[in-house]
NUMI-808814 format. One record per atom (N, C-alpha, C): residue in three letters; x, y, z. Coordinates in steps of 0.001 Angstrom, whole numbers, padded with zeros to 6 digits, always signed. Layout:
ALAXYZ...
***
This chain:
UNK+000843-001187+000000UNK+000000+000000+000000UNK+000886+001247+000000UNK+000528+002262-001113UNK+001211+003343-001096UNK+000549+004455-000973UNK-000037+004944+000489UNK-000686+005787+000724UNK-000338+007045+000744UNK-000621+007955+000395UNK+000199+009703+000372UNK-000896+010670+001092UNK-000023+010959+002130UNK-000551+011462+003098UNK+000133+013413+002756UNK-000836+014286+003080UNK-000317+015966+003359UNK-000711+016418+004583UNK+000072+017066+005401UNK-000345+017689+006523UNK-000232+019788+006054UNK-001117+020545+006126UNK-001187+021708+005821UNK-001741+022380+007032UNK-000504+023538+007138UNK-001280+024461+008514UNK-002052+025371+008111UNK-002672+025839+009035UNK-003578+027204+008666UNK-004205+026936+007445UNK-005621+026137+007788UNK-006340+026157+006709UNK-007979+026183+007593UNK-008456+027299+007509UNK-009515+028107+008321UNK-010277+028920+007406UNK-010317+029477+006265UNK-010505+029899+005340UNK-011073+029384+003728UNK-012122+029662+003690UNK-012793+028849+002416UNK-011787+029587+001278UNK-011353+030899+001433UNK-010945+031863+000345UNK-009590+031940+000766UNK-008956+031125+001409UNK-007492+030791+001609UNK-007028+030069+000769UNK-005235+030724+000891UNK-004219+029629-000489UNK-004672+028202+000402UNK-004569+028197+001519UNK-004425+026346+002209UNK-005791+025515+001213UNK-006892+026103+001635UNK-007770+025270+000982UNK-007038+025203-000763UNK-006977+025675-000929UNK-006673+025555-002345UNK-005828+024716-002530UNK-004506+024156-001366UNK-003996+023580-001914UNK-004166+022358-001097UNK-005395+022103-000225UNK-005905+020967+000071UNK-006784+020286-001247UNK-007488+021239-001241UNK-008671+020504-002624UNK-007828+020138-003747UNK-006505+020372-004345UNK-005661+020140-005325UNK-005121+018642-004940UNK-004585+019058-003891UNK-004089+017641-003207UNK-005031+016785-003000UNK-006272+016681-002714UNK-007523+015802-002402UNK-007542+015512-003716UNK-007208+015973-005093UNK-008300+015521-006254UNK-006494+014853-006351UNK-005597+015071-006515UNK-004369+014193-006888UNK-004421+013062-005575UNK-005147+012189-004804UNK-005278+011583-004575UNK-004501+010838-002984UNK-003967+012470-002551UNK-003341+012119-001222UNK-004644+012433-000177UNK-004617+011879+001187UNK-004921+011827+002236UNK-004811+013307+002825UNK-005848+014111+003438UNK-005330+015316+004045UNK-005603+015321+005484UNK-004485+015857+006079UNK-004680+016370+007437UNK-004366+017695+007582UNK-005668+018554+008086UNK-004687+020220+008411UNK-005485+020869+009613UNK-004729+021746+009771UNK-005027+022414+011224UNK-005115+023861+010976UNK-005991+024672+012032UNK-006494+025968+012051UNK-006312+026051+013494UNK-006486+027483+013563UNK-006498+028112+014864UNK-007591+029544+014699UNK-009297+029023+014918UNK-010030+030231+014405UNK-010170+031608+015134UNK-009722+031320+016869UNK-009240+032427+017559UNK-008526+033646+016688UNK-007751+032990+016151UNK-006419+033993+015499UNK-007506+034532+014465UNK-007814+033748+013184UNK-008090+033922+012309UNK-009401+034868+012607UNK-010151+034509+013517UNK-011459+035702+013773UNK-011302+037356+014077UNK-009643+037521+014426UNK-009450+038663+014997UNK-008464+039026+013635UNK-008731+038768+012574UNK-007695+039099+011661UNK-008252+040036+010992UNK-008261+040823+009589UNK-009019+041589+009062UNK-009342+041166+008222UNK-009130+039656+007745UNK-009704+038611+006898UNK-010661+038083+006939UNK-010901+038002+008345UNK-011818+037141+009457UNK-012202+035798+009059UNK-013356+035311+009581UNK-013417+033738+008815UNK-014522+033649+009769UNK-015574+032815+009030UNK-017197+031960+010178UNK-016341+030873+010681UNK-016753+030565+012005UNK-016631+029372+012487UNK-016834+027902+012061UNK-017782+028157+010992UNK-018189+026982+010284UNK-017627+026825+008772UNK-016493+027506+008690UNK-015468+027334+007535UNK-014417+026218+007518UNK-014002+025696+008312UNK-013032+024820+008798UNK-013915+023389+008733UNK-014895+023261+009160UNK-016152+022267+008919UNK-016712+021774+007630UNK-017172+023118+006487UNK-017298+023264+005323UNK-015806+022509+004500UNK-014971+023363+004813UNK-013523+022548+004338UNK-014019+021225+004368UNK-013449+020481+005239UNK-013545+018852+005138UNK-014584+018544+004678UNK-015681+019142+003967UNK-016607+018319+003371UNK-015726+018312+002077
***
């Protein structure tokens, strides 16, 4: 078994580079794991819903 795994930080953001380069990586056929921190990201001037990080993994 040759499984291909990505780990990506800071991906909290539907309109973030991370998602973008999760969903790239999801359709080339690796495994994703990534992490957010929405504290940060809510106080940014970017901001982000809480239910963006949720949306992601669908």
């Amino acid at each position: 078994m040759n499984t291909k795994i990505a780990i990506i930080t800071g991906v909290s953001s539907l309109k973030g580079i991370g998602k973008a380069i999760c969903c790239e990586l999801a359709t080339r056929g690796f495994d994703i794991f990534f992490t957010y921190w929405l504290p940060y990201d809510m106080e940014m001037p970017w901001g982000v819903d809480q239910d963006e990080p949720e949306i992601i993994k669908k």
